[in-house]
N, C-alpha and C positions, 0 to 999 in steps of 0.2 A: 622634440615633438612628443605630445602627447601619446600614449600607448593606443588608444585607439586608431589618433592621427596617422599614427604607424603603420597599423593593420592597416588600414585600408588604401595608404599610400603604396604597400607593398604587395597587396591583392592587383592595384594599377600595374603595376613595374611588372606583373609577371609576361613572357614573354614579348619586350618591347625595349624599346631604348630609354636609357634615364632623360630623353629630353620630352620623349611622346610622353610617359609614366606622369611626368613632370606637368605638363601642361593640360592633360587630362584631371590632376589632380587640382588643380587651380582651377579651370574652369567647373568640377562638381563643385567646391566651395563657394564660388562666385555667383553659381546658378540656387542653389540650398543656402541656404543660413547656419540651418541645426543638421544632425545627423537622425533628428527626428524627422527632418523635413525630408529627410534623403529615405529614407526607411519607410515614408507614407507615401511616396508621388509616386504615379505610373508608371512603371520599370522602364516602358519605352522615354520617360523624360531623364532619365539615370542613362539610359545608354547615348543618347546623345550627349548629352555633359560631358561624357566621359569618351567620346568615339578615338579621338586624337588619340588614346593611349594603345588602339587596337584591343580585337577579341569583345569588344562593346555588349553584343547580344549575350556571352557566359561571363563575365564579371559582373556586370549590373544585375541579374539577380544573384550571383553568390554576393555581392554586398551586401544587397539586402536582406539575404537569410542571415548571414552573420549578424548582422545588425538586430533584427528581431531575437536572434540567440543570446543575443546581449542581452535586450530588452526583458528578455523571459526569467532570467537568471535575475536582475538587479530588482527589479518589480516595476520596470516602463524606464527607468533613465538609461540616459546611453553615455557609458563610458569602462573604463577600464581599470579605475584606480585603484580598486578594489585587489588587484591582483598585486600591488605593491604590501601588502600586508601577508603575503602568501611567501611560502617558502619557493625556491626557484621550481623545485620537480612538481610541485603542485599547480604552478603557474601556468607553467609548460603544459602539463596535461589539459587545463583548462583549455588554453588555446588551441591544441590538437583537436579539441572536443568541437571548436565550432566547425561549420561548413566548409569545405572546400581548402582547411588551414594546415598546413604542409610542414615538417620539422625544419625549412628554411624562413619559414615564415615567422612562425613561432620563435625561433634563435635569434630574428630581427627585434622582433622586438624586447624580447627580455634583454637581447644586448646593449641596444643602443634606446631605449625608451626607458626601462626598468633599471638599466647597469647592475646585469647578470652577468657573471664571467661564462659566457656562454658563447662557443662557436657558431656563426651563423655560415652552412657550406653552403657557398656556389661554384657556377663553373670552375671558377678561377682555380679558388679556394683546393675543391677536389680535386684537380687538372695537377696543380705542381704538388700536393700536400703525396700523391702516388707517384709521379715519378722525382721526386724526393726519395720515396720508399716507408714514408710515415706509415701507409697502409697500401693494402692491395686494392689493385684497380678495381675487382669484380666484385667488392662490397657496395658498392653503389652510392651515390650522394648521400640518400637516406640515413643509412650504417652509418657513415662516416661521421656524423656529425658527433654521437655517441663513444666511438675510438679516438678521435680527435680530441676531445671532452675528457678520454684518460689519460693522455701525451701529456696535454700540453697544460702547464703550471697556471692556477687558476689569473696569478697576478699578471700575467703573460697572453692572457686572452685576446686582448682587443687588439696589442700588438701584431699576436698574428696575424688577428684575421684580416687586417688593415696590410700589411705588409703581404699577404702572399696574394690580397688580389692586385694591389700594385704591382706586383715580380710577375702575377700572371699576365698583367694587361701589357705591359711595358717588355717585358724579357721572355719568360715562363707560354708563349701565345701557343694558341693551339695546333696549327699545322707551320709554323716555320719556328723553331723556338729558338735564340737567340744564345744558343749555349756559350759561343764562343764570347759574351757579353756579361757571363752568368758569373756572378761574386759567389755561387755556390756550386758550382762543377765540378768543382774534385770531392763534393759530398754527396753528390746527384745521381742515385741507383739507374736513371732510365739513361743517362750520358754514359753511364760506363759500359751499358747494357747496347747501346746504339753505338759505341765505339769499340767492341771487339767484332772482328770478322765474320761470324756466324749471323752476327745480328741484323733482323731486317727494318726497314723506315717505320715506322710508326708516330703517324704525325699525331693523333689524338690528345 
């Protein structure tokens, strides 16, 4: 996918299921042409396009800001390419810069659009990367993504980040987790931590 493509497919995804995210994003394309056409029509014909994905009325105008933010920067063309001639921390900053753009959103795309060795944290992601013991739970997604980025060996990026949200989705889940299933439990700080006697449930 295009970097752009990117951004605004994972502006869709946020809070939604990858099937809604999914078919909202098919239907904006299908309804628009260009990302120019998406960026001039009357925000209420963007929120329809895009209803399927939920949160319709606050996505369809942060796309459009972004979109214009793009705009403003290149001199009217709408795209992203530009940022492939950027070093990764400058990349990054850029994205942080437009509207509404989150350091998960941003790691999306330098990772998988750009091929940045770049963690992109989600639930998942932060969920086992803490009770693993990588980091402490109370730095928050945000943090994480930054401490993460000093662990873990730049060649070894995508690996992870492809593999811990697999262990989180499949084994690693939020309230029942599958330790007895777990090929990493005798390395697992929150398993050791949940199996002496003092210790209370903590399903998160």
């Amino acid at each position: 996918m295009a970097p752009l493509d990117e951004l605004v497919a994972c502006i869709l995804s946020q809070h939604t299921s990858d099937v809604n995210s999914g078919r909202a994003y098919q239907q904006l394309r299908e309804r628009f042409p260009t990302w120019e056409a998406v960026m001039e029509a009357p925000v209420e014909q963007v929120e329809e396009a895009i209803r399927p994905g939920g949160l319709a009325s606050s996505k369809a105008p942060r796309i459009q800001a972004v979109l214009r933010a793009i705009a403003e920067h290149t001199g009217g063309t709408l795209h992203l390419d530009f940022l492939q001639e950027m070093d990764t921390e400058s990349a990054r900053r850029y994205l942080l810069s437009l509207p509404g753009v989150g350091p998960k959103t941003a790691a999306i795309v330098l990772c998988f659009s750009l091929g940045r060795p770049v963690i992109p944290v989600d639930t998942h992601v932060f969920r086992v990367s803490w009770r693993l013991g990588f980091l402490d739970r109370k730095v928050g997604e945000a943090r994480a993504h930054d401490l993460l980025q000093q662990v873990v060996p730049e060649e070894d990026v995508y690996a992870f980040h492809v593999h811990l949200i697999r262990h989180g989705r499949q084994v690693c889940k939020a309230s029942r987790p599958r330790c007895e299933q777990c090929a990493l439990a005798d390395l697992c700080a929150y398993r050791k931590a949940q199996s002496s006697p003092s210790a209370g449930h903590d399903g998160a």
